[in-house]
C-alpha positions as CSV (number, residue, x, y, z in Angstrom):
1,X,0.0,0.0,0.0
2,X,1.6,3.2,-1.1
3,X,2.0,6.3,1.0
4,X,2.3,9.9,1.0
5,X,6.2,9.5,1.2
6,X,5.8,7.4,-1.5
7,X,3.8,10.3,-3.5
8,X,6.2,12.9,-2.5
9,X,9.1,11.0,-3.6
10,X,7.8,10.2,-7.1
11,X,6.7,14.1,-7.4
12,X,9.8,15.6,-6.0
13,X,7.9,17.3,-3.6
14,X,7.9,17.8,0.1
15,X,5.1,15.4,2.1
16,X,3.5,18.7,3.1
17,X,3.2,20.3,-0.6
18,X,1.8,16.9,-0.8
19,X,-0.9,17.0,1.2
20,X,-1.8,20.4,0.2
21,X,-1.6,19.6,-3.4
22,X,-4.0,16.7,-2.4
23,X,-6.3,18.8,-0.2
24,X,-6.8,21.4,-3.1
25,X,-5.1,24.5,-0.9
26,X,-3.5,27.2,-2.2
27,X,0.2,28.0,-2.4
28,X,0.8,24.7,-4.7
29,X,1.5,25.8,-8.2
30,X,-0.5,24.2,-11.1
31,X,2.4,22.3,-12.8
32,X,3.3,21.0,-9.1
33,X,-0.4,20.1,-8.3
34,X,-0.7,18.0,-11.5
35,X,2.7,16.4,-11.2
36,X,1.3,15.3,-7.3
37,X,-2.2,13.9,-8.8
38,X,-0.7,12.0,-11.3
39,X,2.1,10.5,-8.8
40,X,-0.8,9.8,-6.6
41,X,-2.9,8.1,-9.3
42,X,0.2,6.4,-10.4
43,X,0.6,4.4,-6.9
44,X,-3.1,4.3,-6.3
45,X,-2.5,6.0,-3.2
46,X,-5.8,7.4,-1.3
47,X,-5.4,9.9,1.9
48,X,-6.9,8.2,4.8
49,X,-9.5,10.3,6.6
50,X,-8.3,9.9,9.9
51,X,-4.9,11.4,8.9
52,X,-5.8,13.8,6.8
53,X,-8.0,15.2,9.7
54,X,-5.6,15.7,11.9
55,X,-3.3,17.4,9.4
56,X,-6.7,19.4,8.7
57,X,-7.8,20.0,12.2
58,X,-11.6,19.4,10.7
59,X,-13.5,16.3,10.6
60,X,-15.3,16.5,7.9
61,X,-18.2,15.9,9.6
62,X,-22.0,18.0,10.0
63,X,-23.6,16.9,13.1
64,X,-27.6,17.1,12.4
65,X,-29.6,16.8,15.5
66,X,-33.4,15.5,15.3
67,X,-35.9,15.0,17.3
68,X,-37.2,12.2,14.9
69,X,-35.1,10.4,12.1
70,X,-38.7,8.4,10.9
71,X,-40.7,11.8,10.4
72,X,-41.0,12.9,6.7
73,X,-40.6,16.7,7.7
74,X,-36.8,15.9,9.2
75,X,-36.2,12.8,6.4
76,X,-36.8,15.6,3.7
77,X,-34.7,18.5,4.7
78,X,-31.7,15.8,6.1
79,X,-31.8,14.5,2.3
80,X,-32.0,18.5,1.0
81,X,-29.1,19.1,3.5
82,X,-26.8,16.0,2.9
83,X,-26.8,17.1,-0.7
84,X,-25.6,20.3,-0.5
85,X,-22.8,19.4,2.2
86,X,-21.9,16.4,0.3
87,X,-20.7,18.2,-2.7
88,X,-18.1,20.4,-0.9
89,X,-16.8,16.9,0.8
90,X,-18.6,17.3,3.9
91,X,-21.1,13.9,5.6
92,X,-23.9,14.2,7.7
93,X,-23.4,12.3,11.6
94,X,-27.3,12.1,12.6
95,X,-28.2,12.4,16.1
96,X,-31.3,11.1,17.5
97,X,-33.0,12.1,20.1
98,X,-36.2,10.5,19.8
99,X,-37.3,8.9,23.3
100,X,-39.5,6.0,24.5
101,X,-42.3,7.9,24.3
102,X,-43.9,11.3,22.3
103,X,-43.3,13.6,25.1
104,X,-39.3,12.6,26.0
105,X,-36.2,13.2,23.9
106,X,-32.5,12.6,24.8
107,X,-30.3,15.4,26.0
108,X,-27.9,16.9,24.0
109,X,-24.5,15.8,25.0
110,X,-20.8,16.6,24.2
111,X,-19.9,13.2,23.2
112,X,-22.2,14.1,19.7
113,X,-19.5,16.2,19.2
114,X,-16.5,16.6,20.3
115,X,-13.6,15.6,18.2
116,X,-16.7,14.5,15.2
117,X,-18.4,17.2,14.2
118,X,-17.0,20.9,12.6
119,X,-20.5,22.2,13.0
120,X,-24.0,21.4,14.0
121,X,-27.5,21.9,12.7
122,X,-30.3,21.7,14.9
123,X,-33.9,20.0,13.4
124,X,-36.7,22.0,15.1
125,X,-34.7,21.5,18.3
126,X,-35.1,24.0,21.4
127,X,-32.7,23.4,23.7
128,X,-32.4,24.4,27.1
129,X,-29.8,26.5,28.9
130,X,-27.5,23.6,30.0
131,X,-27.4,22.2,26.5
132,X,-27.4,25.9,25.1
133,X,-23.9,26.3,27.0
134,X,-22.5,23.2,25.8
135,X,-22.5,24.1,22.4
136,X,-21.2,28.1,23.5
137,X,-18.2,26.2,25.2
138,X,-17.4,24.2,22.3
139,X,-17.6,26.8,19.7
140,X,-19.1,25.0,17.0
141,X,-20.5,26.6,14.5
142,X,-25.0,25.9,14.6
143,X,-27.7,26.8,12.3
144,X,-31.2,26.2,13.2
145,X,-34.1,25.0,10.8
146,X,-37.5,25.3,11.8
147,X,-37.3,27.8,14.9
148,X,-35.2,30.6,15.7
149,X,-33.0,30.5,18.3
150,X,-31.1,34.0,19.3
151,X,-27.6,34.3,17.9
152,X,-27.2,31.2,15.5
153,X,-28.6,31.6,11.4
154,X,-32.3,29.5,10.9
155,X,-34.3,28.3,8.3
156,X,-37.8,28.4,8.9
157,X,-41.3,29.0,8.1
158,X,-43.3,31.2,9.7
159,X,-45.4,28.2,11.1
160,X,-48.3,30.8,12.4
161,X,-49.0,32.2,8.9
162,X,-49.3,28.8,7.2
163,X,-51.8,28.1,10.4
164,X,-53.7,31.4,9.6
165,X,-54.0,30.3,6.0
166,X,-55.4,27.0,7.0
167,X,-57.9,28.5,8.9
168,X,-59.1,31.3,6.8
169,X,-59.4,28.8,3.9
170,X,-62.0,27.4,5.9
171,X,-64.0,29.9,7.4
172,X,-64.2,31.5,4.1
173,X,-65.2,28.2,2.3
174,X,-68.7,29.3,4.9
175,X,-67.6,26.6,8.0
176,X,-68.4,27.7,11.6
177,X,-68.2,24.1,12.8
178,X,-64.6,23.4,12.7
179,X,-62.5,21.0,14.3
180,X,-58.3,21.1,15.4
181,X,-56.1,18.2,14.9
182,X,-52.7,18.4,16.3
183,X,-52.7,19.5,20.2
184,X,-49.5,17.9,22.0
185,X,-49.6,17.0,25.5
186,X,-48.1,20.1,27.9
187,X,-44.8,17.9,28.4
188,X,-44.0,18.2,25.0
189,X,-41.4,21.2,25.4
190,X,-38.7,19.8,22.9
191,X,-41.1,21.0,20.1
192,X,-42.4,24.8,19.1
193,X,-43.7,24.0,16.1
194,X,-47.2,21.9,17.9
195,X,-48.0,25.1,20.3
196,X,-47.4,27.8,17.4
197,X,-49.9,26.2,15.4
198,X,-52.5,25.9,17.7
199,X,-51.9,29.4,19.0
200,X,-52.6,30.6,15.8
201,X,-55.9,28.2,15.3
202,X,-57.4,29.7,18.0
203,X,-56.4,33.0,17.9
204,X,-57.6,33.0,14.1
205,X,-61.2,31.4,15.2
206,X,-61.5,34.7,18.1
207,X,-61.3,36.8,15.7
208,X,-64.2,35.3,13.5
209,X,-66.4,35.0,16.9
210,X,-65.4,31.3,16.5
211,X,-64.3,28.6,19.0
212,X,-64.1,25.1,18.7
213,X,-65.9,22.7,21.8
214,X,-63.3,21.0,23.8
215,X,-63.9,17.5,21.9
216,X,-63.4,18.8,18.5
217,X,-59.3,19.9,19.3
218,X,-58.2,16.6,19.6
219,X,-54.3,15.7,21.0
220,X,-52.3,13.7,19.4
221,X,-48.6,12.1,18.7
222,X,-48.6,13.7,15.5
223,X,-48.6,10.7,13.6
224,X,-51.5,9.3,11.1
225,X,-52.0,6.2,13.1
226,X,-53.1,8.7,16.0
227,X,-54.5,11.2,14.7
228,X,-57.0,8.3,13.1
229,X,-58.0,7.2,16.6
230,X,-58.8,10.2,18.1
231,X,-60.7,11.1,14.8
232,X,-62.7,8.3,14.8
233,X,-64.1,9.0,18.7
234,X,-65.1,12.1,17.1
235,X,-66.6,11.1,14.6
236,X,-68.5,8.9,16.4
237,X,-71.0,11.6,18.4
238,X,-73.9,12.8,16.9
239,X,-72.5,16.5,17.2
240,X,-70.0,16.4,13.8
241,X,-67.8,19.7,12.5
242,X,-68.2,20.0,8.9
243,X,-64.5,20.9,8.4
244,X,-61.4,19.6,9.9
245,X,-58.0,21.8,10.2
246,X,-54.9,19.3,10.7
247,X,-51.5,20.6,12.2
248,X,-49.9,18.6,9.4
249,X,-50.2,16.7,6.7
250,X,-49.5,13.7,8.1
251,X,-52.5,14.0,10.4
252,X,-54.6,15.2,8.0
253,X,-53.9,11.6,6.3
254,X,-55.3,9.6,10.0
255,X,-58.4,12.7,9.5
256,X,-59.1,11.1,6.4
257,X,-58.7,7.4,7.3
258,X,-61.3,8.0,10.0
259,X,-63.6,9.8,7.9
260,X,-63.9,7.3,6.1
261,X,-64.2,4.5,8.5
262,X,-66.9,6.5,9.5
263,X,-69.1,6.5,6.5
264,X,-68.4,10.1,6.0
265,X,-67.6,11.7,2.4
266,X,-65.1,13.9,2.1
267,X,-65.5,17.3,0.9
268,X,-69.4,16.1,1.0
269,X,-70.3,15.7,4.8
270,X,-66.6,17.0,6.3
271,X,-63.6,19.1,4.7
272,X,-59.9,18.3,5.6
273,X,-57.5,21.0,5.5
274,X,-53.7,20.5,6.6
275,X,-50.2,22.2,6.6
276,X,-47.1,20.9,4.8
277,X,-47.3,19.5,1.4
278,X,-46.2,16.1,2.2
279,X,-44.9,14.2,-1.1
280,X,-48.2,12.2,-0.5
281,X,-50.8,15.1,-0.1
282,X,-51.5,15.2,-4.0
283,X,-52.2,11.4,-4.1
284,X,-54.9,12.0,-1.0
285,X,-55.8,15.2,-2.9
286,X,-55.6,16.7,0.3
287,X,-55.5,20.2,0.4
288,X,-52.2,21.7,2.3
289,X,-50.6,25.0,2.8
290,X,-47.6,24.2,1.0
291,X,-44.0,24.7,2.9
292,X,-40.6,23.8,0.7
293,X,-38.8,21.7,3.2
294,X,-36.1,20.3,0.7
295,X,-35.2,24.6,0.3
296,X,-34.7,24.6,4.3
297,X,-32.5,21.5,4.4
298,X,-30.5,22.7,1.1
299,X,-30.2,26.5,2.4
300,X,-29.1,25.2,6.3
301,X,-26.4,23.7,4.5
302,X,-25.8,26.9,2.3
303,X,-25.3,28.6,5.9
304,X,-23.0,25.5,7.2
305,X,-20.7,26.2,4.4
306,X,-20.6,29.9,4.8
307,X,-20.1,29.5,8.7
308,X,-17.3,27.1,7.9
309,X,-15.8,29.3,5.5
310,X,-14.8,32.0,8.2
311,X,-18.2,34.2,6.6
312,X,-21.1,33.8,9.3
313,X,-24.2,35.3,8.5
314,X,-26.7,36.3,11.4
315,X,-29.8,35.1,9.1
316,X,-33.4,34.2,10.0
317,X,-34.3,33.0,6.8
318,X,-38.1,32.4,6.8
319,X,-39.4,30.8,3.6
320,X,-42.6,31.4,1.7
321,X,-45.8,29.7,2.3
322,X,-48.9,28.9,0.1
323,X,-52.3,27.4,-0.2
324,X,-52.6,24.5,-2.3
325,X,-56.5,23.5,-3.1
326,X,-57.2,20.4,-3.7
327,X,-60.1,18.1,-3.5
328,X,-60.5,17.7,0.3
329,X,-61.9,21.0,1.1
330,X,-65.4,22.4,-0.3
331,X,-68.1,25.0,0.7
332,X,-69.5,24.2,4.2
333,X,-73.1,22.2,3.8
334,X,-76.1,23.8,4.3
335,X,-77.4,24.7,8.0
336,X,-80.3,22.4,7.7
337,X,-77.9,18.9,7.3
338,X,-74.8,19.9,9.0
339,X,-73.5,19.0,11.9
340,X,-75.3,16.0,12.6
341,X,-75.6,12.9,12.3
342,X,-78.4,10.9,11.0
């Protein structure tokens, strides 16, 4: 197996003009860079990682830390994100803090990234002041996506606006009886995005002299297998809302399995509105305020780079969102048949 004294004797070069020939730096000339490449393809010779990090002082590495790997929101930008690193030579180290249960996640820890990680980029991740600290201390470059947290660049929607387009899609479709998916148990503090929606729900409904009763804003894990249960109890009762607004996509999906479990017709007896665009929604013809996730992933790693490059940019990037109509939602049905159940 050759080495990089092996390279540097076949180039007539030092082992250090090596190794920045090899690493693309400057201060190598051209003529000496291609006589280097060539001596290293020559000898088949490949830099191990491990050395050339220490040589480098950088890993190579982007932690991304996640509340949920499983979850298409943090699957989707991950995949917009690991594209954009990978092209400037950079991997993705996933950390995980999904817990036994909905309302738990694992602590942020040094151990995620010391000596493995040259930056870190936090998935809809609050964190609290201990864990806040830990990352000050180390000095790693962070960039947030879905939530801004002071000092560090985000990606984000503003998840209240998609909310209030939700909700005023459905009151001006002519529906007073209208029902929340997506309320997340009090315990949940590792996630904003739950409580910001919901906020906005009700604070949308107030101002149309609207509120929905207790048993129409139904909690869930935010999951379609859930949301479908809960849905299903409410569909049950004789006292029905003739238009259903989902958190997300994703629940909207267990709002329509239980529809139709139910015997309901969707737009017919009860419209489902939800927030997102999952890559799904079109085939449910589900009717979404659009967000681009893939843009959040690929721009986080726009800011990674930046960061990385000694140019850090104090950004709160907050992307565009739109209503997308589709079949699921319609006018609200006449007084005399809504809202019960024969």
């Amino acid at each position: 197996m050759s080495t990089i004294g092996d390279v540097a004797r076949a180039a007539g070069v030092s082992v250090a003009t090596v190794s920045r020939a090899l690493r693309g730096l400057e201060r190598v000339k051209p003529e000496t860079r291609d006589r280097v490449l060539k001596a290293a393809a020559d000898l088949h010779y490949s830099a191990s990682p491990a050395a050339t990090s220490l040589v480098s002082g950088r890993t190579r590495g982007i932690a991304v830390v996640t509340p949920y790997f499983n979850r298409w929101f943090f699957a989707t930008v991950i995949s917009g994100l690991e594209k954009v690193l990978r092209e400037e030579g950079y991997h993705v180290l996933l950390c995980d803090l999904e817990g036994h249960t909905f309302d738990t996640r694992l602590p942020v820890t040094q151990g995620m990234f010391w000596k493995r990680a040259d930056a870190v980029v936090l998935l809809n991740v609050p964190l609290d002041e201990t864990e806040r600290a830990l990352l000050d201390r180390l000095g790693l470059p962070v960039v947030t996506v879905g939530n801004r947290q002071a000092m560090w660049p985000s990606v984000r929607i503003d998840d209240k606006a998609a909310m209030r387009i939700a909700t005023e899609h459905a009151i001006a479709l002519g529906h007073k009886r209208i029902a929340y998916a997506g309320t997340v148990p009090a315990s949940v503090t590792h996630l904003q995005t739950p409580f910001d929606r919901r906020e906005e729900f009700a604070a949308v409904m107030a101002e149309h002299g609207l509120t929905a009763p207790a048993e129409w804003v139904l909690e869930c894990d935010w999951t379609a297998e859930d949301a479908r249960e809960h849905a299903e109890t409410m569909f049950a009762s004789a006292h029905l809302p003739t238009c259903v607004v989902a958190a997300s996509d994703e629940i909207a999906f267990g709002v329509l399995s239980a529809a139709r479990r139910s015997g309901l017709e969707v737009p017919g007896d009860v419209s489902v509105i939800g927030v997102d665009d999952h890559v799904l929604a079109d085939i449910f013809d589900l009717t979404t305020v659009r967000q681009d996730v893939l843009a959040q992933g690929q721009q986080a790693g726009i800011l990674v780079l930046e960061a990385l490059d000694g140019h850090p940019r104090d950004a709160d990037e907050v992307l565009d969102v739109s209503l997308v109509v589709r079949g699921s939602t319609a006018p609200a049905p006449s007084a005399q048949v809504a809202g019960t159940r024969s």
